[in-house]
C-alpha positions as CSV (number, residue, x, y, z in Angstrom):
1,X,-28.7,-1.4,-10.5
2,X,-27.5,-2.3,-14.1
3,X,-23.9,-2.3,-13.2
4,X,-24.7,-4.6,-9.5
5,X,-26.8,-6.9,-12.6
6,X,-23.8,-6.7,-14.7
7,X,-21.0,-8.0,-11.4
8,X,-23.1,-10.5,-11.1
9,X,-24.2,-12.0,-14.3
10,X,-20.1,-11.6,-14.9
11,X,-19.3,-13.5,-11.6
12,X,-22.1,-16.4,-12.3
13,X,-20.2,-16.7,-15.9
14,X,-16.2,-16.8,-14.4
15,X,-15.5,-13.8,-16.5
16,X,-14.3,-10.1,-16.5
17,X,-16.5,-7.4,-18.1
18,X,-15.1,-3.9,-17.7
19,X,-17.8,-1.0,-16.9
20,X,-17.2,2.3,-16.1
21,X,-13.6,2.3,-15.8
22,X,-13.8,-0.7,-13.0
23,X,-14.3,-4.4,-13.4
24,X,-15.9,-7.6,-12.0
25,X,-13.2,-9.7,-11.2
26,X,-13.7,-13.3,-11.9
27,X,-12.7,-16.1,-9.7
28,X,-10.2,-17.3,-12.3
29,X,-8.9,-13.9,-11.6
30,X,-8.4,-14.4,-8.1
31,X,-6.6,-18.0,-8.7
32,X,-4.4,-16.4,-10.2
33,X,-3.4,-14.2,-7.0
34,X,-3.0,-16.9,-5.0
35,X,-1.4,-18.9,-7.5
36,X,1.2,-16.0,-7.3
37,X,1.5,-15.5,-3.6
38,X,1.4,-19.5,-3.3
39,X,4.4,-19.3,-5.4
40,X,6.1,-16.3,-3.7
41,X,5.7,-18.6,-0.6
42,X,7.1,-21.4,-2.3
43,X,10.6,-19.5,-3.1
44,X,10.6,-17.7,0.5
45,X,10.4,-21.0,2.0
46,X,13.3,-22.1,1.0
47,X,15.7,-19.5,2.0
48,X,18.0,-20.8,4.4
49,X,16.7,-18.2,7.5
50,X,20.4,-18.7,9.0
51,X,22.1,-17.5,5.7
52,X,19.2,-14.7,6.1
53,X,20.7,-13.9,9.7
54,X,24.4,-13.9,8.8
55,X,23.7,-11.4,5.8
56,X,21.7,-8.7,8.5
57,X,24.7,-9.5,10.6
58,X,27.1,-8.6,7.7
59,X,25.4,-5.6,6.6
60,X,25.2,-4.0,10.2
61,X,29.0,-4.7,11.0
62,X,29.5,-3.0,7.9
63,X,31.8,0.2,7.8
64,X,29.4,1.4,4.6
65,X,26.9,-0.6,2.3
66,X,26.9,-0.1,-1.6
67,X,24.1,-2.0,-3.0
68,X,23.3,-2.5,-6.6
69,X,20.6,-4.1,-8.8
70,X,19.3,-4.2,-13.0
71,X,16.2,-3.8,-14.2
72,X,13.1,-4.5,-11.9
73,X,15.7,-6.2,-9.3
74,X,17.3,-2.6,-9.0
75,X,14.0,-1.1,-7.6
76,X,14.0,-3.5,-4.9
77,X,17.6,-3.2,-4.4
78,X,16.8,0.5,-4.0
79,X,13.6,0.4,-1.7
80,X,16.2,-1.9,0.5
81,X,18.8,0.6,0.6
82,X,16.0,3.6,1.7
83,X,15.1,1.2,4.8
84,X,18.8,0.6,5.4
85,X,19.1,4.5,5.8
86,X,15.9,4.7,8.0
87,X,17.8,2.2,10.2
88,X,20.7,4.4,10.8
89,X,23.3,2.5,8.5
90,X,25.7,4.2,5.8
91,X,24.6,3.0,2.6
92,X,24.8,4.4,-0.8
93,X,23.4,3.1,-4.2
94,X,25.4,2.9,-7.8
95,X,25.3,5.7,-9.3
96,X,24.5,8.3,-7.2
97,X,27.1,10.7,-7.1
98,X,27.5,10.6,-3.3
99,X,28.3,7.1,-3.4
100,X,32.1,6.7,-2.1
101,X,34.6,4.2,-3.1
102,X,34.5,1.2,-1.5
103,X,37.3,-0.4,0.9
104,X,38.1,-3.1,3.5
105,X,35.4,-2.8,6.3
106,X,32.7,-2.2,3.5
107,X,30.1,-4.7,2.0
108,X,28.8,-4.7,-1.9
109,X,25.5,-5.9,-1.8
110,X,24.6,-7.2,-5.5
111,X,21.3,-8.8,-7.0
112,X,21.6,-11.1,-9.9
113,X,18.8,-13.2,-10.2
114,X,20.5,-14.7,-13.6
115,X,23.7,-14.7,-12.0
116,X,25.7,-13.6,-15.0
117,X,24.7,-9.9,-15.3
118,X,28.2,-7.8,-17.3
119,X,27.4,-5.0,-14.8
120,X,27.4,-7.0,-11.3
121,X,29.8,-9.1,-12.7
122,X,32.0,-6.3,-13.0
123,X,31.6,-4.5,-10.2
124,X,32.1,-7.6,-7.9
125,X,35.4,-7.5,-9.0
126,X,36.0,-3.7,-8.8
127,X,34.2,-4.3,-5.0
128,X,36.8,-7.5,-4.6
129,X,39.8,-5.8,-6.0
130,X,39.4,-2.6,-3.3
131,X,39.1,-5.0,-0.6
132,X,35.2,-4.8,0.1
133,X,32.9,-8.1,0.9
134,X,31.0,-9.1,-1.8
135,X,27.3,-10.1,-0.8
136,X,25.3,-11.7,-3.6
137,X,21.3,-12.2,-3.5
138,X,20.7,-14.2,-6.8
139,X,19.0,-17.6,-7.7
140,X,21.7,-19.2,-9.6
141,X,24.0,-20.8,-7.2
142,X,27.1,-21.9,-9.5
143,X,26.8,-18.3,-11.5
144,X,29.4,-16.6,-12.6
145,X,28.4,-13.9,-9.8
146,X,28.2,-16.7,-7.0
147,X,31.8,-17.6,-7.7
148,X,33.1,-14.1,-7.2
149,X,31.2,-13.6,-3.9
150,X,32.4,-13.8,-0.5
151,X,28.7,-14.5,0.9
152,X,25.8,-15.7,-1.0
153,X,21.9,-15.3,-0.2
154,X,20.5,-18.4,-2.4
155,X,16.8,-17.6,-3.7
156,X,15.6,-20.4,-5.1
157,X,13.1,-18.9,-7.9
158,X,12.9,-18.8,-11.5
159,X,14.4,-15.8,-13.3
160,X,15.4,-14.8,-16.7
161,X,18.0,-17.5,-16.9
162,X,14.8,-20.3,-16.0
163,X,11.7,-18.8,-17.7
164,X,11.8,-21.2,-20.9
165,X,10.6,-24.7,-21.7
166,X,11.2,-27.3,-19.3
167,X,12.9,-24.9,-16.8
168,X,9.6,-22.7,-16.6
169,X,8.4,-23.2,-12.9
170,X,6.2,-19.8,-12.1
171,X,2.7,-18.7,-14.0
172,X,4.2,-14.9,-14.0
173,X,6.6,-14.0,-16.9
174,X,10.9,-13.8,-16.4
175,X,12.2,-12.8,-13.2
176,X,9.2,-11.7,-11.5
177,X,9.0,-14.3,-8.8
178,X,12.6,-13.5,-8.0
179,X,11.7,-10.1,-8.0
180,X,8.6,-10.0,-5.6
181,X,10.4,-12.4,-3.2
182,X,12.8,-9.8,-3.2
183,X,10.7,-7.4,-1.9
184,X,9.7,-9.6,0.5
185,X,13.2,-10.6,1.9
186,X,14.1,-7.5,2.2
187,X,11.3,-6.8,4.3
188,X,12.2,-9.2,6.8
189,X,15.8,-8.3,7.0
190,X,14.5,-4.5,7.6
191,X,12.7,-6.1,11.2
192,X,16.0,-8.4,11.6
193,X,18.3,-5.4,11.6
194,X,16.2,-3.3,13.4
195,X,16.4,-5.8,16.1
196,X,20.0,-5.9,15.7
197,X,20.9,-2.0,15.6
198,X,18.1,-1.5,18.1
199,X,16.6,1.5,16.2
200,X,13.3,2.8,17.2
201,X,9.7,3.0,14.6
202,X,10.2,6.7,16.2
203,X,14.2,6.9,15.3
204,X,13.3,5.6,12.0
205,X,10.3,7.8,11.1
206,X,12.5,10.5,11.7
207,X,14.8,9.6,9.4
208,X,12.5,9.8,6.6
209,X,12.7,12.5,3.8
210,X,10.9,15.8,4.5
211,X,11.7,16.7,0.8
212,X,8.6,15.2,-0.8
């Protein structure tokens, strides 16, 4: 009865009071949920959903897929590249030592919100140099990284090259924004390319590791 008292003294006074290992949560907490999925919208919104078809299209023509990604970006990349394989495509992630080299026929798929990452940088070129089609999710449209792709997914959201003074846009810190929407796109190409390879829920499912 205390703790029920306690949730609601805490939601009558906006605040969060912790109890018990759990916690009232205010409405000023829940703004700032759908100030974050307002802005997640925002960026998502203005994808171009035609440049969003023409990538699926790219990656499921492709002979293999290497995909690559820093930081938090990278555990999107990789998440991506786990749903790629449930689809039924080759595709291999940097660094893994089953990953192959990459030739004509084959499609690096790089995110670099920033755009001027060394690492992507670099391996655009190595991917160029061998003949492979450079495909570039970042937010930074005349990048360094932009101008060394062959195709460019433009997501329009603040990153670590935007988070400062004037440029700051989003309420969550550095590249998150770009990050989440990441997620997100990804998910949607997942249902476009399963439209386009025509592979089952079932054909996926069975696709999925039995080594956990």
């Amino acid at each position: 009865m205390n703790e029920i008292k306690l949730f609601a003294a805490a939601r009558a006074a906006n605040t969060r009071v912790i109890f018990n290992g759990r916690f009232a949560v205010s409405d000023k907490s829940k703004s700032l949920f759908e100030t974050a999925l307002d802005e997640l919208g925002g960026v998502l919104a203005g994808v171009d959903e035609s440049r969003i078809d023409a990538a699926c299209k790219k990656l499921a023509g492709a002979s293999r897929i290497v995909v690559y990604g820093c930081g938090r970006e990278a555990l999107q990349v990789k998440g991506f590249a786990m749903r790629l394989y449930h689809l039924g495509l080759p595709v291999f992630v940097v660094g893994d030592m089953t990953t192959p080299p990459l030739g004509p026929g084959d499609v690096f798929l790089a995110s670099s919100g920033p755009g001027e990452t060394s690492t992507v940088l670099t391996l655009m070129q190595v991917a160029r140099d061998a003949g492979a089609t450079n495909l570039l999710l970042t937010a930074q449209a005349e990048s360094g990284a932009a101008k060394r792709a062959d195709f460019t997914l433009l997501i329009p959201a603040q990153t670590m090259a935007s988070d400062q003074g004037a440029q700051k846009t989003s309420v969550l810190p550095m590249g998150s924004v770009f990050e989440g929407a990441l997620f997100l796109l990804f998910e949607v190409m997942v249902l476009k390319l399963r439209a386009i390879t025509g592979a089952s829920p079932e054909a996926m499912r069975a696709r999925h590791t039995n080594m956990e």
